[in-house]
N, C-alpha and C positions, 0 to 999 in steps of 0.2 A: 635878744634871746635867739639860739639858733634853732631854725627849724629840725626837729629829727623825722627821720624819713621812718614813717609809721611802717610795720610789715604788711604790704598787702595779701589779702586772701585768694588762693591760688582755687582758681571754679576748678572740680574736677572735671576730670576729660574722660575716666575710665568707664566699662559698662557694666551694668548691673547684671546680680546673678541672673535673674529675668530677662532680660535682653538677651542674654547668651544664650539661654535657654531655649528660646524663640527664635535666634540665629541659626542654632544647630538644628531644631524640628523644620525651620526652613529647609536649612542645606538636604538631610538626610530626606524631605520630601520629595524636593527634587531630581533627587538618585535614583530615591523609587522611580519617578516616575521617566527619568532618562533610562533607567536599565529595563523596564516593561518595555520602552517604546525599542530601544535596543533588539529586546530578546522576540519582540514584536516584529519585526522588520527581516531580523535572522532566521526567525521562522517562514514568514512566506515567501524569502529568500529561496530557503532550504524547498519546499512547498515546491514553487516554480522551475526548481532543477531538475526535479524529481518527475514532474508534469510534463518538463519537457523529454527527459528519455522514455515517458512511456508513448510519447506522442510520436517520437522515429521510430519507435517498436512498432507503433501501429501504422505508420507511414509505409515502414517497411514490409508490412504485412501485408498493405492494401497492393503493392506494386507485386509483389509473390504471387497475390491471388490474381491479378488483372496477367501478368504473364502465363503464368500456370492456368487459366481457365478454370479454376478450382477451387475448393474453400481446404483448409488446413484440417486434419482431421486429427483424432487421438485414438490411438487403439483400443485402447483399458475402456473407452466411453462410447466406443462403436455400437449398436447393436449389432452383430453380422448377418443374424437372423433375416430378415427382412432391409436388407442395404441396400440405398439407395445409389452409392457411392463407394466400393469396399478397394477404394485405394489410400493406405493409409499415409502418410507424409511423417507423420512422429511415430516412430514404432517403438514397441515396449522391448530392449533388450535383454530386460533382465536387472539393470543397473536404473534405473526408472520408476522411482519410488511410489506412489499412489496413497494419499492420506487414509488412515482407515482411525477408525470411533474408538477411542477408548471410553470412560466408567461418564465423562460429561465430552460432550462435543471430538474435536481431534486438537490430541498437543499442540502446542506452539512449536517442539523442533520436528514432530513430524510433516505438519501443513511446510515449513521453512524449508524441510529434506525435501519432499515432494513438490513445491515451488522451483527451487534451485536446479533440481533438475529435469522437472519440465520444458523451461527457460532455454536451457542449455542444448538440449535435444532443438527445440524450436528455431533458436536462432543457427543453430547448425546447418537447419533445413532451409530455414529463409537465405542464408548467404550462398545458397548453389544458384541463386538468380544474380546476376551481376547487379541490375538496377537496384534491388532490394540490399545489395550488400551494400552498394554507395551511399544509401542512405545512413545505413547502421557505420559508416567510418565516419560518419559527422561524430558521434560520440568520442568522449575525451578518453585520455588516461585515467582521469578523476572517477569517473563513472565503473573503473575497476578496481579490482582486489584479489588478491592472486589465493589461494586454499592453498595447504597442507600440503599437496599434491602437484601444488602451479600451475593449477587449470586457472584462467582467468574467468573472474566470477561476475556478473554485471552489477549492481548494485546501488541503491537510491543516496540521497543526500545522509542518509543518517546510517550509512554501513551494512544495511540490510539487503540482501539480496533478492530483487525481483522474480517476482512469480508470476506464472500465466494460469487463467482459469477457461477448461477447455469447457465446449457444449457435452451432457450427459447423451446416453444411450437413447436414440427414437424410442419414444412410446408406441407406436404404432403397432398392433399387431402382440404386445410384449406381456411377458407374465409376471416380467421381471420389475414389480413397481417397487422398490427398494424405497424412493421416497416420492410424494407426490407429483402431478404436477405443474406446470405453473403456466403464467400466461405470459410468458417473456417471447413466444414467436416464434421458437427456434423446434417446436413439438419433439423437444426430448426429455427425461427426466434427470433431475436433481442428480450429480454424483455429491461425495464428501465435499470436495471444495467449492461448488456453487453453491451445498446448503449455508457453507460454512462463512461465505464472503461474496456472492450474491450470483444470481442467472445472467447467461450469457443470454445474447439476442440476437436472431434470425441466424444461429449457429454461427455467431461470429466470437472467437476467443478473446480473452479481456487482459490487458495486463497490470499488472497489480503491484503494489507497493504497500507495506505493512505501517508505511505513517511513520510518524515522529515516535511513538511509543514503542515501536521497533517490534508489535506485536499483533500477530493476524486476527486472533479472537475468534468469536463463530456467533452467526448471526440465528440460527435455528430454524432455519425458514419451514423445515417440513413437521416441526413442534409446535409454528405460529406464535415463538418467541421461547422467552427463558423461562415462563411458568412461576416467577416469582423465587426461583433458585439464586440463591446469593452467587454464587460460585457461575452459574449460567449465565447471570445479571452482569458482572466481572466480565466475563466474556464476549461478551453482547457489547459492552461498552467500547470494549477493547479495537472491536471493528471497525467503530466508530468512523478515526482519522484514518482510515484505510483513502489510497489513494489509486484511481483508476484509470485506461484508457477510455473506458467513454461509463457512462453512469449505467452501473448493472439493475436489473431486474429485481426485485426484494420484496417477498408476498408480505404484504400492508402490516399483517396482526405482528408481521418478526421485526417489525420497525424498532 
Protein backbone atom coordinates (compact mmCIF):
# COMPACT_ATOMS: atom_id res chain seq x y z
CA UNK A 1 0.00 0.00 0.00
CA UNK A 2 1.44 3.35 -0.74
CA UNK A 3 1.91 5.82 1.98
CA UNK A 4 -0.04 9.28 1.08
CA UNK A 5 1.56 12.17 2.51
CA UNK A 6 -1.34 13.42 4.99
CA UNK A 7 -1.73 17.46 4.60
CA UNK A 8 0.07 18.95 7.51
CA UNK A 9 -1.37 21.67 9.70
CA UNK A 10 0.30 24.92 9.06
CA UNK A 11 0.66 26.78 13.05
CA UNK A 12 -0.25 30.30 12.42
CA UNK A 13 2.36 32.85 12.48
CA UNK A 14 -0.07 35.99 12.26
CA UNK A 15 -0.97 38.40 15.23
CA UNK A 16 -4.07 38.87 16.81
CA UNK A 17 -6.41 41.69 16.95
CA UNK A 18 -5.09 42.23 20.60
CA UNK A 19 -1.60 42.03 20.13
CA UNK A 20 -1.82 44.69 17.57
CA UNK A 21 -3.76 46.63 19.66
CA UNK A 22 -1.04 46.53 22.41
CA UNK A 23 1.64 46.98 19.72
CA UNK A 24 0.35 50.29 18.71
CA UNK A 25 -0.68 51.65 22.58
CA UNK A 26 3.10 50.72 22.75
CA UNK A 27 4.37 52.54 19.73
CA UNK A 28 2.10 55.83 20.20
CA UNK A 29 3.23 55.59 24.18
CA UNK A 30 6.46 55.99 23.30
CA UNK A 31 5.95 59.06 20.89
CA UNK A 32 4.29 60.62 23.70
CA UNK A 33 6.83 60.31 25.68
CA UNK A 34 9.76 60.96 22.94
CA UNK A 35 7.99 64.15 21.84
CA UNK A 36 7.52 65.49 25.76
CA UNK A 37 11.17 64.67 26.38
CA UNK A 38 11.74 66.39 22.76
CA UNK A 39 9.67 69.52 23.38
CA UNK A 40 11.32 69.30 26.85
CA UNK A 41 14.86 69.72 25.94
CA UNK A 42 13.71 72.59 23.10
CA UNK A 43 12.34 74.41 25.71
CA UNK A 44 15.32 74.86 28.25
CA UNK A 45 17.25 74.99 25.01
CA UNK A 46 15.26 77.95 24.17
CA UNK A 47 15.28 79.07 28.19
CA UNK A 48 19.20 79.07 28.07
CA UNK A 49 19.51 81.24 24.93
CA UNK A 50 17.43 83.60 26.18
CA UNK A 51 19.35 83.62 29.72
CA UNK A 52 22.25 83.93 28.03
CA UNK A 53 21.51 87.49 26.13
CA UNK A 54 20.06 88.84 29.19
CA UNK A 55 23.24 87.82 31.00
CA UNK A 56 25.65 90.27 28.21
CA UNK A 57 22.97 92.86 28.59
CA UNK A 58 23.82 92.72 32.15
CA UNK A 59 27.46 92.07 31.51
CA UNK A 60 27.42 95.02 29.66
CA UNK A 61 25.85 97.05 31.95
CA UNK A 62 27.94 96.31 34.74
CA UNK A 63 31.21 97.32 32.51
CA UNK A 64 28.97 100.94 31.45
CA UNK A 65 28.54 101.58 35.10
CA UNK A 66 32.19 100.57 36.43
CA UNK A 67 33.60 103.07 33.46
CA UNK A 68 30.94 105.76 33.68
CA UNK A 69 31.19 105.80 37.62
CA UNK A 70 27.58 105.88 37.50
CA UNK A 71 24.39 103.93 37.73
CA UNK A 72 22.04 104.21 34.37
CA UNK A 73 19.08 106.28 35.13
CA UNK A 74 15.62 106.79 33.30
CA UNK A 75 14.08 110.08 33.07
CA UNK A 76 10.13 109.38 33.05
CA UNK A 77 11.18 107.57 36.86
CA UNK A 78 13.50 110.21 38.02
CA UNK A 79 12.29 112.17 40.81
CA UNK A 80 13.93 115.65 40.05
CA UNK A 81 12.59 117.12 43.06
CA UNK A 82 15.01 116.06 45.43
CA UNK A 83 17.83 114.29 43.08
CA UNK A 84 20.47 112.69 44.19
CA UNK A 85 21.90 112.22 40.66
CA UNK A 86 20.04 114.48 37.85
CA UNK A 87 22.20 113.14 35.11
CA UNK A 88 20.16 111.25 33.08
CA UNK A 89 21.75 108.64 30.52
CA UNK A 90 18.10 107.39 28.81
CA UNK A 91 16.32 110.53 28.07
CA UNK A 92 12.63 110.64 27.18
CA UNK A 93 12.63 112.12 23.42
CA UNK A 94 9.34 111.94 22.88
CA UNK A 95 9.57 108.50 20.69
CA UNK A 96 9.83 106.61 24.26
CA UNK A 97 6.80 104.97 25.11
CA UNK A 98 5.99 104.53 28.99
CA UNK A 99 3.43 101.81 29.87
CA UNK A 100 0.38 103.38 31.36
CA UNK A 101 -3.09 101.24 33.06
CA UNK A 102 -5.78 100.70 31.13
CA UNK A 103 -9.59 99.17 32.62
CA UNK A 104 -7.10 95.88 34.39
CA UNK A 105 -3.37 96.17 34.65
CA UNK A 106 -1.19 97.55 31.19
CA UNK A 107 -1.86 95.69 27.69
CA UNK A 108 0.48 93.25 26.43
CA UNK A 109 1.33 95.49 23.19
CA UNK A 110 1.56 98.56 25.38
CA UNK A 111 4.07 97.02 28.26
CA UNK A 112 5.81 95.22 24.59
CA UNK A 113 5.91 99.16 22.89
CA UNK A 114 7.36 100.43 25.99
CA UNK A 115 9.88 97.46 26.51
CA UNK A 116 11.07 97.72 22.88
CA UNK A 117 11.80 100.87 23.25
CA UNK A 118 13.32 101.29 26.42
CA UNK A 119 15.93 98.46 25.20
CA UNK A 120 16.77 100.36 22.30
CA UNK A 121 17.36 103.89 23.97
CA UNK A 122 19.55 101.67 26.65
CA UNK A 123 21.60 99.86 24.65
CA UNK A 124 22.32 102.99 22.39
CA UNK A 125 23.61 104.43 25.51
CA UNK A 126 25.49 101.43 26.70
CA UNK A 127 27.62 101.01 23.23
CA UNK A 128 29.10 104.76 23.58
CA UNK A 129 31.61 102.70 26.07
CA UNK A 130 33.72 100.55 23.96
CA UNK A 131 34.25 97.68 26.61
CA UNK A 132 30.39 97.63 27.09
CA UNK A 133 30.00 97.53 23.26
CA UNK A 134 32.41 94.26 22.97
CA UNK A 135 30.59 92.63 25.07
CA UNK A 136 27.05 93.29 23.30
CA UNK A 137 29.09 92.08 19.72
CA UNK A 138 29.19 88.59 21.38
CA UNK A 139 25.52 88.42 20.45
CA UNK A 140 24.44 86.65 17.16
CA UNK A 141 22.57 87.58 14.08
CA UNK A 142 19.86 85.13 15.61
CA UNK A 143 19.27 87.26 18.57
CA UNK A 144 17.77 89.92 15.89
CA UNK A 145 14.89 90.88 13.93
CA UNK A 146 14.80 93.75 11.78
CA UNK A 147 10.77 96.01 12.22
CA UNK A 148 8.86 97.59 9.66
CA UNK A 149 11.28 100.32 9.67
CA UNK A 150 14.73 98.23 9.72
CA UNK A 151 15.70 99.20 13.00
CA UNK A 152 17.31 96.01 14.42
CA UNK A 153 15.31 94.83 17.20
CA UNK A 154 17.00 92.50 19.94
CA UNK A 155 14.93 89.66 20.82
CA UNK A 156 14.71 86.30 22.99
CA UNK A 157 14.55 82.82 21.67
CA UNK A 158 10.85 82.93 21.01
CA UNK A 159 10.62 86.21 18.68
CA UNK A 160 9.84 88.65 21.48
CA UNK A 161 11.55 91.59 21.95
CA UNK A 162 13.52 92.29 25.09
CA UNK A 163 12.55 94.68 27.56
CA UNK A 164 14.25 96.59 30.39
CA UNK A 165 12.53 97.45 33.87
CA UNK A 166 14.05 100.76 35.03
CA UNK A 167 14.06 101.76 39.23
CA UNK A 168 10.69 104.10 40.01
CA UNK A 169 10.94 107.65 41.31
CA UNK A 170 12.81 108.09 44.98
CA UNK A 171 10.34 108.20 47.62
CA UNK A 172 11.99 110.43 49.64
CA UNK A 173 10.73 113.56 50.33
CA UNK A 174 7.72 112.85 47.60
CA UNK A 175 3.94 113.39 47.40
CA UNK A 176 3.99 111.59 44.46
CA UNK A 177 3.09 107.81 46.03
CA UNK A 178 1.28 106.69 42.78
CA UNK A 179 1.99 103.23 44.18
CA UNK A 180 3.49 101.78 47.32
CA UNK A 181 6.48 101.08 48.52
CA UNK A 182 8.41 98.17 48.72
CA UNK A 183 11.39 96.74 50.30
CA UNK A 184 13.48 95.77 47.23
CA UNK A 185 16.67 98.44 48.52
CA UNK A 186 16.51 100.68 45.87
CA UNK A 187 14.03 103.49 48.24
CA UNK A 188 12.17 104.34 45.08
CA UNK A 189 8.53 103.82 44.26
CA UNK A 190 6.76 101.26 41.96
CA UNK A 191 6.27 102.75 38.26
CA UNK A 192 3.87 100.58 35.80
CA UNK A 193 6.37 98.15 34.89
CA UNK A 194 8.00 97.12 38.11
CA UNK A 195 4.26 96.88 39.54
CA UNK A 196 3.60 95.06 36.46
CA UNK A 197 6.81 92.31 36.22
CA UNK A 198 8.66 92.87 39.47
CA UNK A 199 11.10 95.60 41.69
CA UNK A 200 14.34 96.58 40.67
CA UNK A 201 17.14 96.40 43.35
CA UNK A 202 19.61 98.74 44.91
CA UNK A 203 18.45 101.00 41.66
CA UNK A 204 19.79 98.54 39.45
CA UNK A 205 17.63 97.95 35.90
CA UNK A 206 16.47 94.32 35.17
CA UNK A 207 16.35 92.95 31.79
CA UNK A 208 13.54 91.15 30.89
CA UNK A 209 12.10 88.48 28.63
CA UNK A 210 8.37 87.80 28.26
CA UNK A 211 9.02 83.82 28.35
CA UNK A 212 7.94 81.18 26.06
CA UNK A 213 4.17 82.43 26.26
CA UNK A 214 5.51 85.54 24.34
CA UNK A 215 3.35 87.48 27.09
CA UNK A 216 4.32 89.99 29.98
CA UNK A 217 1.28 89.67 32.23
CA UNK A 218 1.19 91.87 35.39
CA UNK A 219 1.82 90.80 38.68
CA UNK A 220 -0.09 93.65 40.78
CA UNK A 221 2.11 94.15 43.37
CA UNK A 222 0.70 97.41 44.70
CA UNK A 223 -3.07 95.48 44.86
CA UNK A 224 -1.10 92.54 46.79
CA UNK A 225 -2.25 90.39 43.82
CA UNK A 226 -5.38 89.77 41.46
CA UNK A 227 -8.11 89.96 44.27
CA UNK A 228 -9.60 86.86 42.80
CA UNK A 229 -10.39 88.48 39.33
CA UNK A 230 -10.44 85.90 36.47
CA UNK A 231 -9.10 88.29 33.99
CA UNK A 232 -6.19 89.60 36.83
CA UNK A 233 -5.69 85.89 37.69
CA UNK A 234 -5.00 85.28 33.56
CA UNK A 235 -2.54 87.98 34.05
CA UNK A 236 -0.76 87.18 37.05
CA UNK A 237 -0.16 83.73 35.52
CA UNK A 238 1.02 85.12 32.44
CA UNK A 239 4.22 86.52 34.40
CA UNK A 240 4.73 83.55 35.43
CA UNK A 241 7.66 82.30 32.83
CA UNK A 242 8.90 85.79 32.57
CA UNK A 243 12.48 85.47 32.40
CA UNK A 244 15.20 87.94 34.04
CA UNK A 245 18.56 89.28 34.57
CA UNK A 246 18.83 88.52 38.13
CA UNK A 247 15.49 87.71 40.32
CA UNK A 248 13.34 90.86 40.91
CA UNK A 249 11.94 91.99 44.05
CA UNK A 250 7.84 90.91 44.18
CA UNK A 251 5.81 91.95 47.54
CA UNK A 252 4.96 88.39 48.94
CA UNK A 253 0.77 88.70 48.95
CA UNK A 254 1.32 89.38 44.68
CA UNK A 255 3.14 86.00 44.47
Amino acid sequence: MKNRCLPQRTIGTGFTLLEIMVAIGIIALLAAITLSLSNSIMRKAEERQTKDVLRLLKLALVEWEIASDGKLTFEDYTYVGNCQDCTFDVTNDGSLASPTFGLIGVANGIMQTAMEKRLQQTVQVIRQIESSDNILLKLTDDNFIEDTEGTSILVDSWGTPIGVIFPGQYYADTSELAFAQDESGDLTIRDQAEDGLGSCMNKEPIFVSAGPDRTWGYRFQSNGGYDNDALAKALWEASLDNLYSYDPFVVEAAR
